[in-house]
ZADO-1210 file (C-alpha; in nm, 4 decimals, padded with zeros to 6 digits):
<atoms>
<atom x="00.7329" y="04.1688" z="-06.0534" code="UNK" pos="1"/>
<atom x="00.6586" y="04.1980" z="-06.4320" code="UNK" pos="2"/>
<atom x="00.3006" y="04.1714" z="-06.5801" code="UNK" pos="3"/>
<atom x="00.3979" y="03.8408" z="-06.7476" code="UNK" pos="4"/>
<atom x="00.5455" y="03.7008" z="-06.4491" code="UNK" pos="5"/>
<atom x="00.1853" y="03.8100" z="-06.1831" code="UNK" pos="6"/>
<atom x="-00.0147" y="03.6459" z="-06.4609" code="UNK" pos="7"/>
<atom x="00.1780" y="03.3323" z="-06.4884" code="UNK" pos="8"/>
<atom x="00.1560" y="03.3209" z="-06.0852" code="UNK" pos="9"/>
<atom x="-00.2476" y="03.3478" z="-06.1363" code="UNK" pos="10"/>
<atom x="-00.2278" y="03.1263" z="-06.3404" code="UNK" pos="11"/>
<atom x="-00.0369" y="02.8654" z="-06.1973" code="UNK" pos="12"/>
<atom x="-00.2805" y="02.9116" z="-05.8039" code="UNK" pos="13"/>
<atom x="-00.5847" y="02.8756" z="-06.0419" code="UNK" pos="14"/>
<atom x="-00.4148" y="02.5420" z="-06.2197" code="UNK" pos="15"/>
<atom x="-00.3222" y="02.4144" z="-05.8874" code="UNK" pos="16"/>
<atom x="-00.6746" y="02.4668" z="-05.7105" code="UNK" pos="17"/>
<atom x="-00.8546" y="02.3298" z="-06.0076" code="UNK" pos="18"/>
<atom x="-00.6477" y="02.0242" z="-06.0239" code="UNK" pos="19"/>
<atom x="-00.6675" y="01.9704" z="-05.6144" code="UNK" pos="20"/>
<atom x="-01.0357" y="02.0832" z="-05.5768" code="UNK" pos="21"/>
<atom x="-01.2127" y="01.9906" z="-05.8805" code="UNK" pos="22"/>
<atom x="-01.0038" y="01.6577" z="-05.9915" code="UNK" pos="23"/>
<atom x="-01.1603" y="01.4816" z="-05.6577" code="UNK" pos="24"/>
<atom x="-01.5374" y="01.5852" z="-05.7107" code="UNK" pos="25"/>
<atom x="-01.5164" y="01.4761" z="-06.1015" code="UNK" pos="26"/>
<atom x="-01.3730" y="01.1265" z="-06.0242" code="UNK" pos="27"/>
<atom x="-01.5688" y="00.8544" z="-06.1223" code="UNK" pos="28"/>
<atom x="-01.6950" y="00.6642" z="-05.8289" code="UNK" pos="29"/>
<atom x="-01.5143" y="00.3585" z="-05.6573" code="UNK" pos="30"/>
<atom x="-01.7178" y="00.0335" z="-05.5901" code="UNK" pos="31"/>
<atom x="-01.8032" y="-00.0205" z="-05.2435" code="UNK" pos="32"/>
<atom x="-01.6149" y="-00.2758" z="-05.1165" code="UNK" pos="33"/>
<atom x="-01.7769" y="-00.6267" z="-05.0993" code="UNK" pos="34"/>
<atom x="-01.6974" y="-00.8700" z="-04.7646" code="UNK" pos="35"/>
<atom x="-01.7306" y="-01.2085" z="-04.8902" code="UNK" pos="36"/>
<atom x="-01.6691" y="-01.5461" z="-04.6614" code="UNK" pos="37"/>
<atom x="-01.8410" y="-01.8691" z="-04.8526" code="UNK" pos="38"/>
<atom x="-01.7480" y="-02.2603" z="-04.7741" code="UNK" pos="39"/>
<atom x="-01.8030" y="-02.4812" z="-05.1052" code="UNK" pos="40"/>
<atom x="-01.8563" y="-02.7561" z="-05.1212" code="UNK" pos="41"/>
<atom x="-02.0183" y="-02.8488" z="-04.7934" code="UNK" pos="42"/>
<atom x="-02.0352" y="-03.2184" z="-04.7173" code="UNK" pos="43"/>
<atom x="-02.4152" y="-03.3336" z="-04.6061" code="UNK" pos="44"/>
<atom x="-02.5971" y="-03.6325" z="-04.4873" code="UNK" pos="45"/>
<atom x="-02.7023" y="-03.7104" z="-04.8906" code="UNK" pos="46"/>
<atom x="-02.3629" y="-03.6326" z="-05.0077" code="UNK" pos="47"/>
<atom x="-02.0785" y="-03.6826" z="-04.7694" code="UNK" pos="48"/>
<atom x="-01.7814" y="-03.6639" z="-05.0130" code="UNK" pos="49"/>
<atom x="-01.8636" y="-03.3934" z="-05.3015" code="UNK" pos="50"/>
<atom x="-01.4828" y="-03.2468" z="-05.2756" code="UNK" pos="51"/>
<atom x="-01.2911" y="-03.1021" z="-05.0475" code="UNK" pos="52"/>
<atom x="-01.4269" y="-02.7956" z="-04.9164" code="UNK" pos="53"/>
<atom x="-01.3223" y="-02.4784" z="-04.8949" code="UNK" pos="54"/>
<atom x="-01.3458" y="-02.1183" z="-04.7335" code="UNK" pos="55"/>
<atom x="-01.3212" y="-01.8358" z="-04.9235" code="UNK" pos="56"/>
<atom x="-01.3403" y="-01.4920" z="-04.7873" code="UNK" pos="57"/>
<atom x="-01.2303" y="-01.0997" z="-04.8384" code="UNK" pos="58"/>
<atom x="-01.2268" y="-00.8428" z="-04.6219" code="UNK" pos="59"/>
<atom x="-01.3712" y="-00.6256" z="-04.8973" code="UNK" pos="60"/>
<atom x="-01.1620" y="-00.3245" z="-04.8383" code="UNK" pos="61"/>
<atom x="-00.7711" y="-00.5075" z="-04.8550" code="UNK" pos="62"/>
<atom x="-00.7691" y="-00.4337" z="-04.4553" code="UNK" pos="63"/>
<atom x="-00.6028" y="-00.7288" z="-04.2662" code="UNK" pos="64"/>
<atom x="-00.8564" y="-01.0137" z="-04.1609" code="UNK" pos="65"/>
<atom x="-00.9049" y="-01.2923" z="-03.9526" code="UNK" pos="66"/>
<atom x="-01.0945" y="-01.5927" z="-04.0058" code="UNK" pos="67"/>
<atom x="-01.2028" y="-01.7805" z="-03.7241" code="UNK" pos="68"/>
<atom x="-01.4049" y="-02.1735" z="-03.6725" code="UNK" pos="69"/>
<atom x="-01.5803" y="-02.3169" z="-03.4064" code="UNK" pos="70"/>
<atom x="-01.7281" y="-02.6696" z="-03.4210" code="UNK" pos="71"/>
<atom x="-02.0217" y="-02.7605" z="-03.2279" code="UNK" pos="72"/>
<atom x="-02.0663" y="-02.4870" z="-03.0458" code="UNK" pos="73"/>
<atom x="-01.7024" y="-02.4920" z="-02.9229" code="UNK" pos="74"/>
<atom x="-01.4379" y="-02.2411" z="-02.8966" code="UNK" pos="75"/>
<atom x="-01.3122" y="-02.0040" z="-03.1788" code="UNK" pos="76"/>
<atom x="-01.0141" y="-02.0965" z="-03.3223" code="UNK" pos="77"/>
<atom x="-00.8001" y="-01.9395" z="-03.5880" code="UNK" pos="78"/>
<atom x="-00.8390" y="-02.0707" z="-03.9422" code="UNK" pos="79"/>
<atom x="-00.6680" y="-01.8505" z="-04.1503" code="UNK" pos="80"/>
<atom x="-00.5069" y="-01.4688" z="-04.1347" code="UNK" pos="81"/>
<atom x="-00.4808" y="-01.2418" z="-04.4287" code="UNK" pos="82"/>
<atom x="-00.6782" y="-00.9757" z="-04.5757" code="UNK" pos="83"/>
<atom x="-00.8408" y="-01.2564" z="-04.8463" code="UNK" pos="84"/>
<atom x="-00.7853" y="-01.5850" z="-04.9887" code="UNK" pos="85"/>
<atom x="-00.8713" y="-01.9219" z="-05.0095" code="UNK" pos="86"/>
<atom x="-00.8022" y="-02.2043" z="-04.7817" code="UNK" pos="87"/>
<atom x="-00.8894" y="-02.6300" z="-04.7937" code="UNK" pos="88"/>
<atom x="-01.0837" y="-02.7055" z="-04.4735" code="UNK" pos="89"/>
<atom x="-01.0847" y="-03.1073" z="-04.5490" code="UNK" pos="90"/>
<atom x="-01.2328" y="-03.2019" z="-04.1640" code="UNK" pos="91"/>
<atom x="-01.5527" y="-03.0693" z="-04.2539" code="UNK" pos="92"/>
<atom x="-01.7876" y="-03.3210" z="-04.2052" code="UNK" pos="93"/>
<atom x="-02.1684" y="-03.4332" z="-04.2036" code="UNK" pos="94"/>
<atom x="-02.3878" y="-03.3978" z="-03.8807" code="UNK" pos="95"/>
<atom x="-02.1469" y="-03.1443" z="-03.7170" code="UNK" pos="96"/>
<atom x="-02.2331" y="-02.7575" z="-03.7192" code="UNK" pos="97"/>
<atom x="-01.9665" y="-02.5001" z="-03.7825" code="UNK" pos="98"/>
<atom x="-01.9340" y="-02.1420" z="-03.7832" code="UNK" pos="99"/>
<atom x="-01.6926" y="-01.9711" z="-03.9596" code="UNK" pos="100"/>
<atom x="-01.6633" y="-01.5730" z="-03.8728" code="UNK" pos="101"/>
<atom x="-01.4045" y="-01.3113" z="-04.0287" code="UNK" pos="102"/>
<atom x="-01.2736" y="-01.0430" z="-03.8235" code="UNK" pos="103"/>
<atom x="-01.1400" y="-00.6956" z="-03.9801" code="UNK" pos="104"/>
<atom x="-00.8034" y="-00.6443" z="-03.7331" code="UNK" pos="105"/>
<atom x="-00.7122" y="-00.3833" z="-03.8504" code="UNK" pos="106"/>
<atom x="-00.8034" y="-00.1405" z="-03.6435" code="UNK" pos="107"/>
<atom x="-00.9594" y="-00.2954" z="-03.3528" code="UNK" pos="108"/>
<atom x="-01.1431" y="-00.6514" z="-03.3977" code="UNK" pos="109"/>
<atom x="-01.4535" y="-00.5685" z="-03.5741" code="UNK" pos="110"/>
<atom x="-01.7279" y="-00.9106" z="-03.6970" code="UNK" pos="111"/>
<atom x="-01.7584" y="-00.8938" z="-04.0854" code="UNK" pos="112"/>
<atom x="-01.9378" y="-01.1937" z="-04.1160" code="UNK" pos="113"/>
<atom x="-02.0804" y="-01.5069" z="-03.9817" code="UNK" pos="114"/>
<atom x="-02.1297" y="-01.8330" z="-04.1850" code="UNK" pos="115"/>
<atom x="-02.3173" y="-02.1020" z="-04.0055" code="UNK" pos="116"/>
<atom x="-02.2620" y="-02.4596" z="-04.1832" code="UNK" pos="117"/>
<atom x="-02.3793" y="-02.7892" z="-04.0604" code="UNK" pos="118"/>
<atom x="-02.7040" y="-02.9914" z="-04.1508" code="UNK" pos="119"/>
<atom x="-02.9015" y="-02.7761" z="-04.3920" code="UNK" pos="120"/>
<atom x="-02.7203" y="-02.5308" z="-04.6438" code="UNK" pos="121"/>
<atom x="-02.4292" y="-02.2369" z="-04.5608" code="UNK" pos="122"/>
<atom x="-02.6082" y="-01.9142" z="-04.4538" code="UNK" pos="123"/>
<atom x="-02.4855" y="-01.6111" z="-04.3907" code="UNK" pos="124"/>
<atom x="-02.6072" y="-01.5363" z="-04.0302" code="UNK" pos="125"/>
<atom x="-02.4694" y="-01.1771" z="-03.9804" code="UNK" pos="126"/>
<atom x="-02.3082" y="-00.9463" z="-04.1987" code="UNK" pos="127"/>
<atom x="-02.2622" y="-00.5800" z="-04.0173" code="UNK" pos="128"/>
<atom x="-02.3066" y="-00.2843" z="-04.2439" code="UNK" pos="129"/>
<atom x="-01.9745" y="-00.0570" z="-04.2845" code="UNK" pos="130"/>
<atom x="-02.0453" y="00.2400" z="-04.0608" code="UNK" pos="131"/>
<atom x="-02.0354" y="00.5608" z="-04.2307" code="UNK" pos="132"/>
<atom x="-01.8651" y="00.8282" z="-04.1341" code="UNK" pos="133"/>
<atom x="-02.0866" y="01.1017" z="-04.2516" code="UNK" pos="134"/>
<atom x="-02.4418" y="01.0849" z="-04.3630" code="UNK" pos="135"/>
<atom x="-02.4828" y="01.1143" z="-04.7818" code="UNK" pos="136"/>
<atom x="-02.5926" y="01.4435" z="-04.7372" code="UNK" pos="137"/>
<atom x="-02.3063" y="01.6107" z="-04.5462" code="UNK" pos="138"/>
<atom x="-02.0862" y="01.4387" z="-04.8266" code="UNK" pos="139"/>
<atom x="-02.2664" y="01.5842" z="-05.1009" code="UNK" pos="140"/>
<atom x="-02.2149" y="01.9500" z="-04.9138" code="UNK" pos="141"/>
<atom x="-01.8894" y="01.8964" z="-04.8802" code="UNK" pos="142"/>
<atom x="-01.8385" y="01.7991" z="-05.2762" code="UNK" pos="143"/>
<atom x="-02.0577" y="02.1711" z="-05.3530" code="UNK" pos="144"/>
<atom x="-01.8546" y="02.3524" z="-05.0589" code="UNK" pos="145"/>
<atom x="-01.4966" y="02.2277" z="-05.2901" code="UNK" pos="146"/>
<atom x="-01.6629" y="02.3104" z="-05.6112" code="UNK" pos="147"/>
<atom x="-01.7433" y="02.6958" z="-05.4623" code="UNK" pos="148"/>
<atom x="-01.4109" y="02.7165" z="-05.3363" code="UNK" pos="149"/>
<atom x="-01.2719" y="02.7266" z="-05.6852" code="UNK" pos="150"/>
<atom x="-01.4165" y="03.0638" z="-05.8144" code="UNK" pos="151"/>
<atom x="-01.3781" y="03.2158" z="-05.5201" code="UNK" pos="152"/>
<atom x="-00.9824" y="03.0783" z="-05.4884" code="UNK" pos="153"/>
<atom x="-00.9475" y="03.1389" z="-05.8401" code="UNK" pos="154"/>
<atom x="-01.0960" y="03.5415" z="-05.7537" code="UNK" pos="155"/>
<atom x="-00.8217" y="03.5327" z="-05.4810" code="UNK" pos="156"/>
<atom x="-00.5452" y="03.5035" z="-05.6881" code="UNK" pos="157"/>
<atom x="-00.6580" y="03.7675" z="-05.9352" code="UNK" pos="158"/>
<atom x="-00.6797" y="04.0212" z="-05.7047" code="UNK" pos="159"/>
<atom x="-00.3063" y="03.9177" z="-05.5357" code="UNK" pos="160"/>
<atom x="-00.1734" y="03.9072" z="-05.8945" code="UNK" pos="161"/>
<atom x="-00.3202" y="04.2680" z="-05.9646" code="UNK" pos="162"/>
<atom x="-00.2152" y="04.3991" z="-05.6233" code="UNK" pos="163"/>
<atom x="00.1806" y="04.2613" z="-05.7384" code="UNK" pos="164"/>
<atom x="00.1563" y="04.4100" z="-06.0727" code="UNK" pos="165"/>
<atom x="00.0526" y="04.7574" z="-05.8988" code="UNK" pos="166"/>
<atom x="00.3480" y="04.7812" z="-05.6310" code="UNK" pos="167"/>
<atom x="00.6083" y="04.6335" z="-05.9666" code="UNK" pos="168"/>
</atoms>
């Protein structure tokens, strides 16, 4: 193998760890994902006709969902399935109690949130926190670990071009 040609190998390794290692540790952060689920307007004792309302919601995360209502205490019923959107819920009415929940189905059937509405104003009553998978600390470790991989990748490859341009 010529000089040229060991050298253009180095430096192609070093271009291709840099751009796999180092292009993941500088990208600019992504916005944690935000569940929303939200009824508006919500018809009350003062104001039984405001508008038709409706339920909003997002899985946060484009993973599919499923929104569920009971009335009264009653059974869960589906209400709408997709991963967000918007949907009219015109039976809502004054002096009954709903709660609306939205399920991530993705992978198993996990409670995003639950929205109580009935006499007083919506509240959220539960909203789970994501789990993480790895404490902030072992993730920062893991961005230094890539980061010291370079140099010592990029060391790899000069000695293997040097040990090619000795045997050519």
């Amino acid at each position: 193998m010529s000089r040229t040609l060991g050298t253009q190998l180095a430096a192609s390794i070093l271009g291709l760890l840099i751009g796999t290692l180092l292009a993941p540790a500088l990208a600019t952060a992504v916005p944690k994902p935000r569940v929303i689920l939200s009824v508006a307007p919500v018809p009350t004792v003062a104001d039984p006709s405001p508008g038709t309302p409706v339920v909003t919601w997002s899985t946060g995360d484009g993973s599919p969902g499923l929104v569920t209502v009971s009335a009264n205490g009653g059974r869960e019923t589906p209400f709408a399935a997709e991963a967000e959107g918007s949907a009219a819920a015109p039976w809502l009415a004054p002096r009954q109690k709903y709660v609306f929940r939205l399920y991530a189905t993705g992978s198993g059937h996990r409670l995003l949130a639950e929205l109580d509405v009935g006499h007083s104003a919506s509240t959220i009553v539960a909203l789970p926190p994501h789990p993480r998978l790895t404490p902030p600390v072992v993730n920062r470790l893991l961005e230094l670990l890539s980061l010291a991989l370079v140099p010592a990748m990029a060391i790899l490859a000069i000695m293997h071009a040097r040990e090619v341009r000795r045997d050519a």
